[in-house]
Structures are given as structure tokens and as C-alpha cells.
C-alpha positions, 0 to 999 in steps of 0.5 A: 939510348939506355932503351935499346940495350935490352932489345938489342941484347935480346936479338943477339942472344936469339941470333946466336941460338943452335938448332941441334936434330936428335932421331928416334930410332926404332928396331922391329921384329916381325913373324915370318918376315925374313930380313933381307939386304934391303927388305922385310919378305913376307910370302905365301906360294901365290905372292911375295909381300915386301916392306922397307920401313926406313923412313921418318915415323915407319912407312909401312907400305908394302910391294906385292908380287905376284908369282903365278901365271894368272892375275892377282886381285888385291882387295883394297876394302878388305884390306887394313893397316892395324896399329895397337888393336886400331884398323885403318881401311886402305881404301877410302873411296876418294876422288882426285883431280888435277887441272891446267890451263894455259900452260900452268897445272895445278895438282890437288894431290901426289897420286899413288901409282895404282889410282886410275886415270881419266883424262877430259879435254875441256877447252882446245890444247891448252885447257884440260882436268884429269880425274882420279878415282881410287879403285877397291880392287886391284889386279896385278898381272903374272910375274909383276908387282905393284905398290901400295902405301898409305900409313906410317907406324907413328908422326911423334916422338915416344916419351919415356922416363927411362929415355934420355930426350937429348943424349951424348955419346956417352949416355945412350940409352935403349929401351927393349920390348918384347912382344907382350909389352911393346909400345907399337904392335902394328901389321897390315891385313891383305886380302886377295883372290887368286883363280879359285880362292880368296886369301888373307895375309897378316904380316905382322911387326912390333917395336923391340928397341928404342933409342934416341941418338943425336945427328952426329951418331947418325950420318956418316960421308961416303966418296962419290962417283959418276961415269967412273970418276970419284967427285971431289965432295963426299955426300952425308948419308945415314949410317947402320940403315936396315928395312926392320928399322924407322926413326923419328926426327926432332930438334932442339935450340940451345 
């Protein structure tokens, strides 16, 4: 019987362990960017380039609109995501496929919605596969949008001595970066074509501020309504969300 007091031990101290999230949030500056309510605004007299880079590690994919009465190009292998002096093509000259039969589909990938599709039949109605090629250049019609997302800032937490990695309320601390000596300086290079020119845009961004927070500085609850009748359960939603800002998440057990 003796035996199995440590095991059992053991099991109930690991029962009983807490999973606490903690996020690293990280505050952007851009130039020439104007922060709007719900969006970073980069444009030239041809398009308007929009970013919300409020996501876990930065999406810093973007909307295009164009804003003149011809169609825009958008060359995808001339256009590049640039993180700390490092360029990532957006195109990559990739093939997708998706198939079904007999009723149960089997897809390979979630398919940006700028890739082409190509639907082949293969045997009657309840066989079929779709190719999707990923296209070099794209048009945008007059007064409409499209977009693109492909890179995110970063998938890791940033390490610093400085940077408490389990913080209380009462020991926050954040660190502050200018552009000479950000830890993260990262734009996307866009080149386009218009009727009579081919153009570049640099919309460029660095990391200003880091700071690790635990869940409980996070969220916040907000009453919910539908068909104009108040639900009687709040929804947890994040709390102080603006566009220049992304975060990290990570937990902890205790």
C-alpha cells in the first residue's frame, strides 16, 4: 500500500496545477501611416493601403484600394515583406488543390481570397478537384479593394532582462524603443502599375513599446445585444485594442 502513496501524491499535485496566460503587447510607430479608429492609413494619389495589426505575433497584411478609374496592378513578385533588413517574397509561385468525392471534401490549405480558381470535373457529380494557382500580379478594379496577407511581425516571445516575464499589477514594466534601437523595424515594400507608371510604396513600422501583462489586465466584459434585446451573459472581449498594436501569448502553470 506504501507504494502507492507517492504516485498518488504525484497525480494530485498535477491535477491540481493552474494554467495562468500572460500576453506581450507590443505598441508601433509608423511613418506616414495615419492612425485611424480601426486602422493604420498609408496612400498616395493612386491607392489607399490599410493595416490592423492586432493579432497574436502582428498580421501585417494589408488592404489596397484603389482609388482611380482604371485598374491597379499589384505585383506580387516585386512586392516584399522586410523585417529587421531580411525581405520575404509575397509570391511564391505555389499550387493548392482541394478535392471531394462522394460527399466528403478534403482541403490542403485556407486559400486567400486573391488566388485563382480552377475547377475540373473528374467522375459525375459527386467527384470533382479544384486547382488553385497563386497569381504574380494582381488587378484591382476602379473604386474597390482587395486583400493580401501572408507574414506576421514575429511567433515568439522578446526576452529582456529588464522585462518581467510573469508580472502583477503592481510590477509592470515597459520597455521603450526608438527607431535607432528597436528590436523589431519591419515594412512591406508594394509595387504596383497604374495606366502610364509603375510605382513603389514603403509602408514602414517599428516596435515603440513592450509590455508583459497578465489575462486579468487584458479583457474586460461588455453587455451584449441582438434584434435589440440585451442577452443576459456579457461576452470577455480584449480591452485598450488599437490597429498600431499586436501581442504575443504565453502561458504559465503554477
Amino acid at each position: 500500500m506504501k507504494k502507492l502513496i507517492i504516485p498518488f501524491i504525484t497525480l494530485l499535485l498535477t491535477s491540481c496545477s493552474v494554467t495562468t496566460n500572460y500576453y506581450q503587447v507590443y505598441k508601433t510607430n509608423s511613418d506616414n501611416g495615419i492612425l485611424a479608429k480601426n486602422k493604420i492609413v498609408f496612400e498616395d494619389e493612386n491607392c489607399e493601403v490599410s493595416y490592423n495589426l492586432w493579432s497574436n505575433g502582428g498580421d501585417v497584411g494589408f488592404s489596397i484600394y484603389n482609388k482611380t478609374e482604371n485598374d491597379l496592378t499589384v505585383f506580387l513578385n516585386k512586392t516584399f515583406f522586410v523585417l529587421n533588413g531580411v525581405a520575404y517574397e509575397y509570391f511564391q509561385n505555389r499550387t493548392f488543390s482541394k478535392s471531394s468525392n462522394s460527399g466528403a471534401t478534403v482541403t490542403s490549405f485556407n486559400y486567400p481570397n486573391y488566388w485563382n480558381y480552377s475547377v475540373a470535373n473528374i467522375a459525375g457529380e459527386t467527384s470533382f478537384s479544384a486547382v488553385h494557382i497563386e497569381k504574380p500580379e494582381l488587378t484591382i478594379p476602379r473604386k474597390t479593394l482587395i486583400n493580401i496577407s501572408e507574414y506576421k511581425v514575429t511567433n515568439t516571445r522578446y526576452a529582456n532582462c529588464s522585462l518581467s516575464k510573469y508580472p502583477s499589477q503592481k510590477n509592470l514594466t515597459t520597455l521603450i524603443y526608438s527607431k535607432d534601437n528597436s528590436p523589431f523595424i519591419f515594412y512591406n515594400l508594394i509595387t504596383y502599375s497604374t495606366k502610364s507608371d509603375t510605382l513603389r510604396l514603403e509602408n514602414k513600422f517599428y516596435v515603440s513599446e513592450i509590455t508583459n501583462y497578465s489575462s486579468t489586465l487584458m479583457f474586460t466584459y461588455i453587455d451584449t445585444s441582438a434584434c435589440g434585446k440585451k442577452l443576459d451573459f456579457p461576452v470577455e472581449v480584449f480591452k485598450n485594442i488599437t490597429p498600431d498594436k499586436f501581442y504575443i501569448k504565453y502561458t504559465t502553470e503554477r
